[in-house]
C-alpha positions as CSV (number, residue, x, y, z in Angstrom):
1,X,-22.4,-28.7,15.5
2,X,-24.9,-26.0,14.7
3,X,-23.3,-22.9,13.2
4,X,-26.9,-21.0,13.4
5,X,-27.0,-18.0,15.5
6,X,-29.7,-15.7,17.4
7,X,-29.9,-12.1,16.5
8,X,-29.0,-10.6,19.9
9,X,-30.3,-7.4,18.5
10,X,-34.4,-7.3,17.6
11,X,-34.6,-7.6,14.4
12,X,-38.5,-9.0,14.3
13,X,-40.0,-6.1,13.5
14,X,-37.5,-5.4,10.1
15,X,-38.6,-6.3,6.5
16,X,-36.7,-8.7,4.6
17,X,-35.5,-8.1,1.2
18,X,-37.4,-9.7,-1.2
19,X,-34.0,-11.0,-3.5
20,X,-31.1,-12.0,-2.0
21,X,-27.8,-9.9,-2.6
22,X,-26.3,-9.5,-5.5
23,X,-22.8,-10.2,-3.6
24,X,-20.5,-8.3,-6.5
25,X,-22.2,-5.4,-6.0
26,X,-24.3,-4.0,-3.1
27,X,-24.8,-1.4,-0.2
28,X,-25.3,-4.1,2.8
29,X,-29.2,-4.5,4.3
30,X,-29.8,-3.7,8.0
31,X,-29.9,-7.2,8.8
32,X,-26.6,-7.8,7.1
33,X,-25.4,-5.0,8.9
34,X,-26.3,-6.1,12.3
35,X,-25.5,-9.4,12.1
36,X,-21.8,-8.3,10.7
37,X,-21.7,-5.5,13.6
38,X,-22.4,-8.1,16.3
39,X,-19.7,-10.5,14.8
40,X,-17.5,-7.4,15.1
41,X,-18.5,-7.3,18.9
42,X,-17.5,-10.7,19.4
43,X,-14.1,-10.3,17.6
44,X,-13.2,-7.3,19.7
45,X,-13.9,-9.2,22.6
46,X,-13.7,-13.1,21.9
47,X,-10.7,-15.4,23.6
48,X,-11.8,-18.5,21.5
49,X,-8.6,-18.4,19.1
50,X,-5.3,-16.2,18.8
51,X,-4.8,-14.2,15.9
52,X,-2.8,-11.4,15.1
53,X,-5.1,-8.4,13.1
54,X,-2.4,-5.8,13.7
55,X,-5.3,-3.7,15.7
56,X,-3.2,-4.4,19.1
57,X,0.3,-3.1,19.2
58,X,1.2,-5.8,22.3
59,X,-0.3,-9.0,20.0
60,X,2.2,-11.2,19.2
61,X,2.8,-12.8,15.6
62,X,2.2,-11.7,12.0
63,X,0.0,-9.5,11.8
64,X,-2.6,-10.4,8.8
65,X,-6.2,-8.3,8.2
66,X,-8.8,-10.7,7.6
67,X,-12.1,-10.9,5.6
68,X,-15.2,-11.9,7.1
69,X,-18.5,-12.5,5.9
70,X,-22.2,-13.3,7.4
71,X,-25.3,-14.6,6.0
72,X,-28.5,-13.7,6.9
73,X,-31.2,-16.9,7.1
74,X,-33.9,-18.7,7.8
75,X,-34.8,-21.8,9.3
76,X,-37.2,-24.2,8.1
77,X,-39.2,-23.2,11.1
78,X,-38.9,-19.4,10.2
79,X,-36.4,-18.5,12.6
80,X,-34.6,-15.6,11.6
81,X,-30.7,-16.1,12.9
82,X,-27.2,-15.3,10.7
83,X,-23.6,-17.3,9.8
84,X,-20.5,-16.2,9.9
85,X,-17.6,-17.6,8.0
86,X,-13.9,-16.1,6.9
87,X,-11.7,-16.4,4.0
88,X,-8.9,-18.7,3.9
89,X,-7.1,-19.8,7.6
90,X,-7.7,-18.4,11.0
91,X,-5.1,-18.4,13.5
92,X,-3.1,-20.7,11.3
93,X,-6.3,-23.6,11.2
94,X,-9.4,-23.2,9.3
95,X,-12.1,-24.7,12.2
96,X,-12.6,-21.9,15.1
97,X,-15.9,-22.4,16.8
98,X,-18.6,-19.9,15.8
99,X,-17.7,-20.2,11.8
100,X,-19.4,-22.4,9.4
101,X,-16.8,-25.3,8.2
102,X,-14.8,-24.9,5.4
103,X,-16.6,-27.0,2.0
104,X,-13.8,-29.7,2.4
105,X,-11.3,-30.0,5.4
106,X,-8.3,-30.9,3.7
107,X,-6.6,-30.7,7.1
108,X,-8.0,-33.8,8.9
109,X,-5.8,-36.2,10.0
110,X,-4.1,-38.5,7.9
111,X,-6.0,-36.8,4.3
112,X,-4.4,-37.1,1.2
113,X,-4.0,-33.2,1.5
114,X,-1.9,-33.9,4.9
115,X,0.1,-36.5,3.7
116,X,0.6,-34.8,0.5
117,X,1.8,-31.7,2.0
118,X,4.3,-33.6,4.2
119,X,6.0,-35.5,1.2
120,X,6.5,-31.6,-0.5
121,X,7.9,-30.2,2.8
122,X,10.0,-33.0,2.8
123,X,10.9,-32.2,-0.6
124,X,11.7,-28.6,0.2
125,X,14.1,-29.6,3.4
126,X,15.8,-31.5,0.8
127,X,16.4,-29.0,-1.4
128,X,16.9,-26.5,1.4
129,X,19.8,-28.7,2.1
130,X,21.4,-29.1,-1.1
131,X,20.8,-25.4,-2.2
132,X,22.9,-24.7,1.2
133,X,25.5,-27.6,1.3
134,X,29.2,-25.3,1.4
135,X,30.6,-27.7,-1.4
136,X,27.7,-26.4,-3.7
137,X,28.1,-23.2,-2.6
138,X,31.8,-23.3,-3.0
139,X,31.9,-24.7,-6.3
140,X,29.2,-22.2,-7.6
141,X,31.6,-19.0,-6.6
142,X,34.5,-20.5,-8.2
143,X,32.7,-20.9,-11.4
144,X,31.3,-17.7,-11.5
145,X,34.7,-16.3,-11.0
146,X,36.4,-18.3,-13.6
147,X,33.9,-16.9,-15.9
148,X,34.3,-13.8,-14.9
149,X,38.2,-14.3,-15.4
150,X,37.6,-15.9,-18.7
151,X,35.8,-13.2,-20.3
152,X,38.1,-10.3,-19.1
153,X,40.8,-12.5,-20.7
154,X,39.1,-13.4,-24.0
155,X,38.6,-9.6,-24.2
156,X,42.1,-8.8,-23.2
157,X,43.4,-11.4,-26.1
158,X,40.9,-10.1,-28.7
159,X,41.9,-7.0,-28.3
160,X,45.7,-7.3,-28.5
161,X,44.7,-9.6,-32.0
162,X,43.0,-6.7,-33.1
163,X,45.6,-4.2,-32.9
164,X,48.4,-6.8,-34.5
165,X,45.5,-6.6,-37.4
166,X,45.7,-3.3,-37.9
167,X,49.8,-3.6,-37.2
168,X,49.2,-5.8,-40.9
169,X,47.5,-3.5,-42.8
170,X,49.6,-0.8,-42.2
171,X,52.9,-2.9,-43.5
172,X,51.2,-4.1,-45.9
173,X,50.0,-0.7,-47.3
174,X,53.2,0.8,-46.8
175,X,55.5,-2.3,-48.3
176,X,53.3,-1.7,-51.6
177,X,55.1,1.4,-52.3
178,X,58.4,0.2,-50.8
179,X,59.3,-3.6,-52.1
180,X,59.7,-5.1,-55.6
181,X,56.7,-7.7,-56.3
182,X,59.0,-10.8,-54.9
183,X,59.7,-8.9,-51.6
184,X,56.2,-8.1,-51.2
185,X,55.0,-11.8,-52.0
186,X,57.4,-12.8,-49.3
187,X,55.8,-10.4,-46.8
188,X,52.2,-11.3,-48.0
189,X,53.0,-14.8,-47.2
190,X,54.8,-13.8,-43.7
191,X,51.5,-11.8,-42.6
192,X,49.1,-14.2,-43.8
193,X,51.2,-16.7,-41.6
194,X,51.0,-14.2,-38.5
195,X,47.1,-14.1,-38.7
196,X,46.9,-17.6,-39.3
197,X,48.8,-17.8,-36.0
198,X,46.9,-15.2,-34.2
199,X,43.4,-17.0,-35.4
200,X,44.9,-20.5,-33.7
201,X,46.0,-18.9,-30.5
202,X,42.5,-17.6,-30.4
203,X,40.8,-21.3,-31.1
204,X,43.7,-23.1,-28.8
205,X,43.0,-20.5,-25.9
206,X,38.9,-20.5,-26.1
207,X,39.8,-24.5,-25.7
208,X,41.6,-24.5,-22.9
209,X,39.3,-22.4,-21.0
210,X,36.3,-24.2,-22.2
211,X,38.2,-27.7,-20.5
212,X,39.4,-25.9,-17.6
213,X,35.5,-24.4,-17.0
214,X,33.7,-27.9,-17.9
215,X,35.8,-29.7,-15.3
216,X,34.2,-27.0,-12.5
217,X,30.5,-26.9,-13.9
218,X,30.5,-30.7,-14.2
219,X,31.1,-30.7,-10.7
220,X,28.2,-28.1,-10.6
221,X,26.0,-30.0,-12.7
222,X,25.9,-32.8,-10.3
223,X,24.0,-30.9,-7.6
224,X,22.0,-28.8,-10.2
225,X,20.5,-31.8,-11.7
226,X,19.9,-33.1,-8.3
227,X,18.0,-30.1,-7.3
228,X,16.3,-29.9,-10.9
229,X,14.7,-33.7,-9.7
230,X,13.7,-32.7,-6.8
231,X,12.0,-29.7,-8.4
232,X,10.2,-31.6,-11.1
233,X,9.0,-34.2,-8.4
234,X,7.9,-31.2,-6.3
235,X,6.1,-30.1,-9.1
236,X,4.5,-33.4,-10.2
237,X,2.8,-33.5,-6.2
238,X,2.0,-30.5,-6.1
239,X,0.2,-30.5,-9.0
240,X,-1.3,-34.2,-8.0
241,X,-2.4,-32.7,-5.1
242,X,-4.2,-29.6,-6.3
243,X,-6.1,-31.4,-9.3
244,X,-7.1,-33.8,-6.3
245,X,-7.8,-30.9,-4.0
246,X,-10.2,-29.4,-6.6
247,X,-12.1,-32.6,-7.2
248,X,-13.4,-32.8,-3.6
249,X,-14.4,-29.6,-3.5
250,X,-18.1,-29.7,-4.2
251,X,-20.7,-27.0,-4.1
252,X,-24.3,-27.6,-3.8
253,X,-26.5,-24.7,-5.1
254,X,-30.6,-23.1,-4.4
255,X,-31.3,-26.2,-6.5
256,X,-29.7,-29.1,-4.6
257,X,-27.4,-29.4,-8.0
258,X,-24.0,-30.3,-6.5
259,X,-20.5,-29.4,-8.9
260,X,-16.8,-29.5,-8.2
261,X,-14.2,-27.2,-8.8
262,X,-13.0,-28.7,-11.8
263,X,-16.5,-28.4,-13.5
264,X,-16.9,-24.8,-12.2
265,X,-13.9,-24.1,-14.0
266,X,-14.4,-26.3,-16.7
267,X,-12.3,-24.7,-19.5
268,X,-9.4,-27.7,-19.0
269,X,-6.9,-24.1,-20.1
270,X,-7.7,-22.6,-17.3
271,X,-6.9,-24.3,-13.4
272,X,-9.0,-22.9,-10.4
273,X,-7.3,-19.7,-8.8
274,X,-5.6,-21.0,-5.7
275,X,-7.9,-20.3,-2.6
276,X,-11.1,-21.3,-4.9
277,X,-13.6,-22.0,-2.6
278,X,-11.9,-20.7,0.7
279,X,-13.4,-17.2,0.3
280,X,-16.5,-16.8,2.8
281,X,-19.2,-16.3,0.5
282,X,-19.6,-20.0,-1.2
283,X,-18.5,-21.4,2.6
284,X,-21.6,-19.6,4.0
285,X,-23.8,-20.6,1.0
286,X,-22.7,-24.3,1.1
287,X,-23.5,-24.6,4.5
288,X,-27.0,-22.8,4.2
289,X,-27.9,-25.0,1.0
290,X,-26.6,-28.1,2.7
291,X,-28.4,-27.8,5.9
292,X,-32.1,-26.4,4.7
293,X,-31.4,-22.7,5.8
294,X,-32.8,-20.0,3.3
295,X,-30.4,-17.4,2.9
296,X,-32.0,-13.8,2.8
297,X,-29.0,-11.3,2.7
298,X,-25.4,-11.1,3.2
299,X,-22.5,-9.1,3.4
300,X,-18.6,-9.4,3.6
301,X,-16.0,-6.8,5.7
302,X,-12.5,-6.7,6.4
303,X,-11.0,-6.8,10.2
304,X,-7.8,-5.7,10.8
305,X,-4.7,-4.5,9.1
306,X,-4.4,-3.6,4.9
307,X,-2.3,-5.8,3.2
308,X,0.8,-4.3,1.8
309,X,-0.4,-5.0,-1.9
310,X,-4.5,-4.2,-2.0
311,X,-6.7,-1.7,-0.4
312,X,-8.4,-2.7,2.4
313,X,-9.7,-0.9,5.4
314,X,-10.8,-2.0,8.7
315,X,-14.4,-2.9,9.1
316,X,-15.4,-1.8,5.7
317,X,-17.9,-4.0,3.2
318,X,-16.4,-5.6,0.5
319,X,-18.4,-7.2,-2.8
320,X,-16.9,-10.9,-3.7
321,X,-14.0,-11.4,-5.7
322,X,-13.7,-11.4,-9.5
323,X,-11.6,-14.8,-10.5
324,X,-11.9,-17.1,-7.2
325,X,-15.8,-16.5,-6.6
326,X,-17.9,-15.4,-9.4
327,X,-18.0,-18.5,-11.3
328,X,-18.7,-20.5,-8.1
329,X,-21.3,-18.0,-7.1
330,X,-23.0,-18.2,-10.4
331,X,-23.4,-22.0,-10.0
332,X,-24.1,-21.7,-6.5
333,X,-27.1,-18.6,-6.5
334,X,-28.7,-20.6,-9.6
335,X,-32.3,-21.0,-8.4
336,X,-32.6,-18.0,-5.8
337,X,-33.9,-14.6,-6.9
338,X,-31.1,-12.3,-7.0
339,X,-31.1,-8.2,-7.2
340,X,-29.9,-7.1,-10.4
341,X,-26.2,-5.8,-11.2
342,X,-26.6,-2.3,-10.4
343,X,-23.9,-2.1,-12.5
344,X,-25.2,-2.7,-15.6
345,X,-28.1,-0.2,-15.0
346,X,-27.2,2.8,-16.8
347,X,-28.1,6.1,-15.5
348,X,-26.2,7.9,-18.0
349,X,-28.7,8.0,-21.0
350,X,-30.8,10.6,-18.2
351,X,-27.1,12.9,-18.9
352,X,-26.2,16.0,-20.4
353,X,-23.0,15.9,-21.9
354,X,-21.7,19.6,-21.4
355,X,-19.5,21.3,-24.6
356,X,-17.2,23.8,-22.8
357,X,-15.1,24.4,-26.1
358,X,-15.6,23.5,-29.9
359,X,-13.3,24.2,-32.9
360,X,-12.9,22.8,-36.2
361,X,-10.5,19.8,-34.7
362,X,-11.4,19.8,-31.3
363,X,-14.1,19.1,-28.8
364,X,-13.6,19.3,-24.7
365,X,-16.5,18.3,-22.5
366,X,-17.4,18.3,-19.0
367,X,-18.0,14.5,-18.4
368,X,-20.2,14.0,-15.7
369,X,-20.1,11.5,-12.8
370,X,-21.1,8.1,-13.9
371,X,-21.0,8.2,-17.3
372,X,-18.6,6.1,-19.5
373,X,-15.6,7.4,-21.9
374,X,-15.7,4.4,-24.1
375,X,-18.6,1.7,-24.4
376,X,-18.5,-1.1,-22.3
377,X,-19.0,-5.1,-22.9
378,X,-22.8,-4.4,-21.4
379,X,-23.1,-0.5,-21.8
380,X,-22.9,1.0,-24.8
381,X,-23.5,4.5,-24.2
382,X,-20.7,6.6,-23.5
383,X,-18.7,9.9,-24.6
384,X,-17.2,8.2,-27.8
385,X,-20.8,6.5,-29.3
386,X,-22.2,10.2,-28.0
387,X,-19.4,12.3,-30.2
388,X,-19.1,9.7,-32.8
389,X,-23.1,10.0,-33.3
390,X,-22.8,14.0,-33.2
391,X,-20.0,14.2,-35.5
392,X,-20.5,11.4,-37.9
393,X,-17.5,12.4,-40.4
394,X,-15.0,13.1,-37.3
395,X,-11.7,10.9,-38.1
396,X,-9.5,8.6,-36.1
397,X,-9.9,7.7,-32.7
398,X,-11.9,10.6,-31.4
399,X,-11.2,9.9,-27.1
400,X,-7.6,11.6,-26.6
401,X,-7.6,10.5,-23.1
402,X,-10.2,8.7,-20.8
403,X,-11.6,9.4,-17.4
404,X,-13.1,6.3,-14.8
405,X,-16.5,5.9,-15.4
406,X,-16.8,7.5,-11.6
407,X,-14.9,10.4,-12.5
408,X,-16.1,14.0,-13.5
409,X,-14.6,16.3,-15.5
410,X,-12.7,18.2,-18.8
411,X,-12.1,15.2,-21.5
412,X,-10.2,16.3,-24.8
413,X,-11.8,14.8,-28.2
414,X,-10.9,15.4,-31.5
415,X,-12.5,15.3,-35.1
416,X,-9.4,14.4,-36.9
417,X,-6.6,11.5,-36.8
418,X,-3.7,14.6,-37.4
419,X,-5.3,16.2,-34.3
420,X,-5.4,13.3,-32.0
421,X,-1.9,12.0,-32.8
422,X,-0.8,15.4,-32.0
423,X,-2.6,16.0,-28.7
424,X,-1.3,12.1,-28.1
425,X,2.3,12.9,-28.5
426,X,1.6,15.4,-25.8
427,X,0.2,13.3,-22.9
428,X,3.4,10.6,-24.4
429,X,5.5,12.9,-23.7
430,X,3.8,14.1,-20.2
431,X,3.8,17.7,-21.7
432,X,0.3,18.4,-21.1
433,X,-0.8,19.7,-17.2
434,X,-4.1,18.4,-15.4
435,X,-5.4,19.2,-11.9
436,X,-7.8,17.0,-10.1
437,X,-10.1,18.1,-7.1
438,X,-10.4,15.7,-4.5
439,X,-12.5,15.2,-1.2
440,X,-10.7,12.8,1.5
441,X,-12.6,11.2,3.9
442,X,-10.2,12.4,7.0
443,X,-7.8,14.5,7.8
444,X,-4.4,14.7,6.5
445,X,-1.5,16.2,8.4
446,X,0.7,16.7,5.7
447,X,0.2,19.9,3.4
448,X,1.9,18.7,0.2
449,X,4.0,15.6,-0.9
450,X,4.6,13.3,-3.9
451,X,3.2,9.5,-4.5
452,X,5.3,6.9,-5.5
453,X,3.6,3.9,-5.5
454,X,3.6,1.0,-9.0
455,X,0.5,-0.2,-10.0
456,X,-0.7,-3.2,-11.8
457,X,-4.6,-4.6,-11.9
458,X,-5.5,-7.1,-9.2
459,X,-5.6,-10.2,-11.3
460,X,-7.9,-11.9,-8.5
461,X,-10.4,-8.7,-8.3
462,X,-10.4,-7.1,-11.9
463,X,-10.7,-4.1,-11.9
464,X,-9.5,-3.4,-9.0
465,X,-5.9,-2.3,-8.9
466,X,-3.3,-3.0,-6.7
467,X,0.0,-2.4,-5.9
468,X,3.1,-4.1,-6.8
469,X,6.8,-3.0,-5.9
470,X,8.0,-6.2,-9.0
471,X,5.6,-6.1,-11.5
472,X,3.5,-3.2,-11.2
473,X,4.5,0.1,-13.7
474,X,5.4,3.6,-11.8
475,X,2.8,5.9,-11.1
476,X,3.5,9.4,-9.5
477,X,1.1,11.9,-8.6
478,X,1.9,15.2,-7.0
479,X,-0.9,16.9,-4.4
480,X,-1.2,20.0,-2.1
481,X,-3.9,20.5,0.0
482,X,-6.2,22.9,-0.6
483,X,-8.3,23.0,3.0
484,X,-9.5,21.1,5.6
485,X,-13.1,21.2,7.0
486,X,-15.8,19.1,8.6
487,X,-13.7,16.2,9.4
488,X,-12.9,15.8,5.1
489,X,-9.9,16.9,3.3
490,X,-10.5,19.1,0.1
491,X,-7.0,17.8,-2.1
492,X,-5.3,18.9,-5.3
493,X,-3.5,16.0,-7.7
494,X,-1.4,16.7,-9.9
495,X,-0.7,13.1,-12.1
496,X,2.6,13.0,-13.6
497,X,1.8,9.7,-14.8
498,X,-2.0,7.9,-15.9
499,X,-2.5,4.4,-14.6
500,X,-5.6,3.3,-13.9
501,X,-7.3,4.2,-10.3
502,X,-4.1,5.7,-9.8
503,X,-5.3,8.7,-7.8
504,X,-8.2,6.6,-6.3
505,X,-5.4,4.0,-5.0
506,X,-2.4,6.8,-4.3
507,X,-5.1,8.4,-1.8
508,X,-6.6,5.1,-0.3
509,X,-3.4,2.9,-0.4
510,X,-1.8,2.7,3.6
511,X,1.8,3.9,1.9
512,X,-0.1,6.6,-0.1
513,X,-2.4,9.3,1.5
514,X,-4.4,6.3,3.7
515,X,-7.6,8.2,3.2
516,X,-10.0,7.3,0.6
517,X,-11.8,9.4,-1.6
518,X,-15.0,10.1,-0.5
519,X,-17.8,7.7,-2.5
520,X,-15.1,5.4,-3.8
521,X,-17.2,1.9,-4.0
522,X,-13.6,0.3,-4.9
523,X,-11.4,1.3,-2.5
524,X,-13.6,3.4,0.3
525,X,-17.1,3.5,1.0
526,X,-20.2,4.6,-1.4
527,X,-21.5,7.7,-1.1
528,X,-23.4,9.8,-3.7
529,X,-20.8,9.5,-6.1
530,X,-16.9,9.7,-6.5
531,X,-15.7,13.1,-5.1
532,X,-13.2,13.1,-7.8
533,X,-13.2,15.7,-10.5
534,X,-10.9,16.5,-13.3
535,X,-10.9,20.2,-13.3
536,X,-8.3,21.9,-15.3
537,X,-5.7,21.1,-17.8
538,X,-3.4,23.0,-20.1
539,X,-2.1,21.7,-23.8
540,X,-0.8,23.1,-27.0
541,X,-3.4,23.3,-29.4
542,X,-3.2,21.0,-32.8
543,X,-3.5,24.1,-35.3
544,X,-2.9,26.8,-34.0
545,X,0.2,25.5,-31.8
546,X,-0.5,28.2,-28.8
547,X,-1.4,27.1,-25.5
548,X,-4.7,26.3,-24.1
549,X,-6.5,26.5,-21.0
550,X,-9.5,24.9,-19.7
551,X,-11.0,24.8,-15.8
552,X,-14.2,23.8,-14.7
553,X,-15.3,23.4,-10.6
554,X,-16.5,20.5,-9.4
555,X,-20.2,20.2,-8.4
556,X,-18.5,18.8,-4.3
């Protein structure tokens, strides 16, 4: 079947970019564009395959957002024309018309990945059944009472054979006094013989309860080991099948130069993320390379409904991800020229890097937009190599607190350790006040409210964050809104605590403020730059021990 499709739009008279994307990183060409806008079409109006996005209140089923990519190429005969492909399973298969084929169908019939698959679910219905069998069930309760029972007792006992202690030391003290040395020797024997007794009740009654709780867990044990089995033999297939899964998945790059998985990943610490090579990118590449089709540009966006954990909002364009893709990209892009990482082009040597306030211990700037607190593994220059080359004798750590590369704004440094650890101990104990200026692309309805939503960084998409009701770490931030005009919200945040994005996911997040900030490349769209400033804060200063107070507009 030929996945190659027309432009319906004319696109003969547009110039084509003269390096293909740099897909972690990139503001989508006009043919990318229109080939994703007229995939768009098609998915608003297609009947080919049923799929829940969450964009129609009468669909039935789950629904699940979905990313999409295309891939702008050309034939061998010079025919301009576009793929399309989409991350992971469609309407619960992976082969919808009108999408390139996944790398390697592990669903075909009779596969080792079918077959495989089957022998775990039939694993799991196994378990299933043990795990709920009422004897199990049963027996687990009454163990877990008796130990309950068992330990109030044992407390109980302990308790009692700590008083009749005490009881002996007190005869004891006051027979001293009272009996002649052969009385007391007598009663010195007597109490030893009571403890001695006491101890031996003690050791008889942990005993019996030990017996009379080994008989119940043995019973127990017998299901428990069953299920362990079956738990270690799931294990063993599934990790059969995945090393064998990885194997056939093969990626042919610009060069011809074919790879699997395993050699992608080929630190033998490290296994392929789960979903490696289901992303659309490397499908739309691998099925360019494979059939003679050069790509020119491309571009991924997301359809539908946000998941509950990461920010994603309909029809917006999303780089590749971090973990699953970038090693198979870098294999696969070998051989094609590719735009450079506007990432690693820094802008910020061309920046001023305003003093608002300078004292013997202390330094606050106005960091502007762009420009880093701390070097980075490429890009060295930033507010600490700028103070630290300034100030050559300062001491300690110098950065009190950071800002995101994105964001502007007042940044507290220091020229001592004393003075640091102090205005640390401040932000520790969330004593010092800061006020960020926000603009919102949309309106909110709401005039003031507080965030409450944990954070941890999106292991997948570093360093993106996302967030994580189990393992993520509380962030709060308090806002008010300031005014509304043009269709754009002008926001106040207030952060009671400082995890990173948190105001950039807090605003963008679909349980947060559901707009993002204007500019945000992460979570939003680009623009300009970030609209997020860092305009005021207030802290007790290291010597003097008086209050301080610092507020600078934003340039938005």
């Amino acid at each position: 079947m030929n996945y190659f499709q027309d432009f319906k739009t004319d696109v003969s008279r547009e110039t084509l970019p003269e390096k293909f994307t740099f897909p972690f990183y990139y503001e989508p060409h006009f043919l990318a564009k229109t080939a994703a806008e007229e995939l768009q079409d098609y998915l608003k109006k297609q009947n080919d395959f049923a799929h829940n996005f969450g964009l129609d209140e009468n669909k039935n089923g789950i629904a699940i957002g979905k990313m999409f990519g295309v891939l702008v190429v050309k034939s061998k005969k010079g025919k301009l024309g576009y793929l399309a492909a989409f991350s992971g399973k469609l309407a619960d298969h992976s082969l919808p018309k009108k999408f390139v084929p996944p790398v390697f169908n592990m669903r075909t019939e009779g596969s080792f990945f079918v077959k495989g698959e089957s022998e775990i679910d039939q694993i799991n219905v196994k378990l299933a059944l043990i795990k709920s069998d009422a004897n199990y069930i049963a027996l687990k309760k009454s163990e877990k009472k008796l130990r309950k029972e068992i330990s109030k007792d044992l407390k109980v006992q302990k308790k009692k054979l700590k008083a009749f202690k005490t009881e002996r030391k007190i005869r004891k003290k006051e027979a001293a006094t009272i009996l002649n040395k052969t009385e007391f020797k007598k009663l010195i024997k007597k109490l030893e013989q009571e403890s001695y007794n006491d101890q031996f009740f003690m050791r008889e009654l942990q005993e019996y309860y030990a017996l009379k709780l080994e008989k119940v867990s043995k019973k127990v044990q017998v299901f428990e080991n069953e299920i362990l089995t079956l738990e270690n033999k799931r294990k063993q297939k599934s990790n059969y099948l995945q090393q064998t899964l990885f194997s056939k998945y093969t990626f042919i790059n610009a060069q011809k130069e074919r790879k699997s998985l395993l050699a992608i990943f080929n630190d033998p610490n490290i296994k392929p993320p789960a979903g490696s090579g289901e992303c659309a990118a490397p499908k739309l590449l691998n099925y360019a390379f494979a059939n003679h089709l050069k790509p020119i540009t491309m571009a991924e966006f997301w359809w539908g409904i946000s998941p509950n954990s990461a920010v994603r909002r309909h029809q917006n364009y999303y780089p590749a991800c971090q973990s699953r893709c970038k090693p198979i990209l870098s294999h696969m892009l070998r051989g094609l020229p590719i735009d450079k990482n506007p990432l690693l082009e820094s802008l910020s040597e061309k920046l001023e890097l305003p003093i608002i306030y300078e004292d013997d211990v202390l330094i606050v700037i106005n960091k502007p937009a762009e420009f880093l607190s701390v070097p980075g593994k490429k890009i060295k220059d930033s507010v600490y190599t700028r103070i630290q080359e300034k100030y050559p004798h300062a001491t300690g750590p110098i950065i009190v607190h950071r800002l995101d590369m994105s964001t502007s704004g007042i940044l507290l440094l220091t020229k001592t350790k004393e003075a640091n650890t102090f205005l640390q101990n401040q932000f520790i104990k969330r004593t010092i006040k800061k006020k960020y200026v926000a603009l919102l692309d949309g309106v909110l309805s709401e005039k003031r409210g507080i965030i409450k939503l944990p954070l941890r960084v999106d292991l997948n998409d570093r360093p993106k964050q996302l967030v994580d009701y189990k393992y993520g770490k509380s962030a709060k931030t308090k806002w008010e809104i300031v005014k509304i005009e043009n269709n754009k919200t002008r926001i106040h945040f207030y952060p009671i605590t400082g995890r990173t994005h948190q105001l950039r996911i807090h605003s963008a997040h679909k349980n947060g403020l559901n707009l993002p900030i204007i500019g945000d490349d992460l979570y939003g769209k680009k623009a300009n730059r970030l609209h997020l400033h860092a305009s005021s804060i207030e802290f007790i200063h290291p010597l003097t021990e008086k209050k301080m107070s610092f507020t600078v507009d934003a340039d938005f």
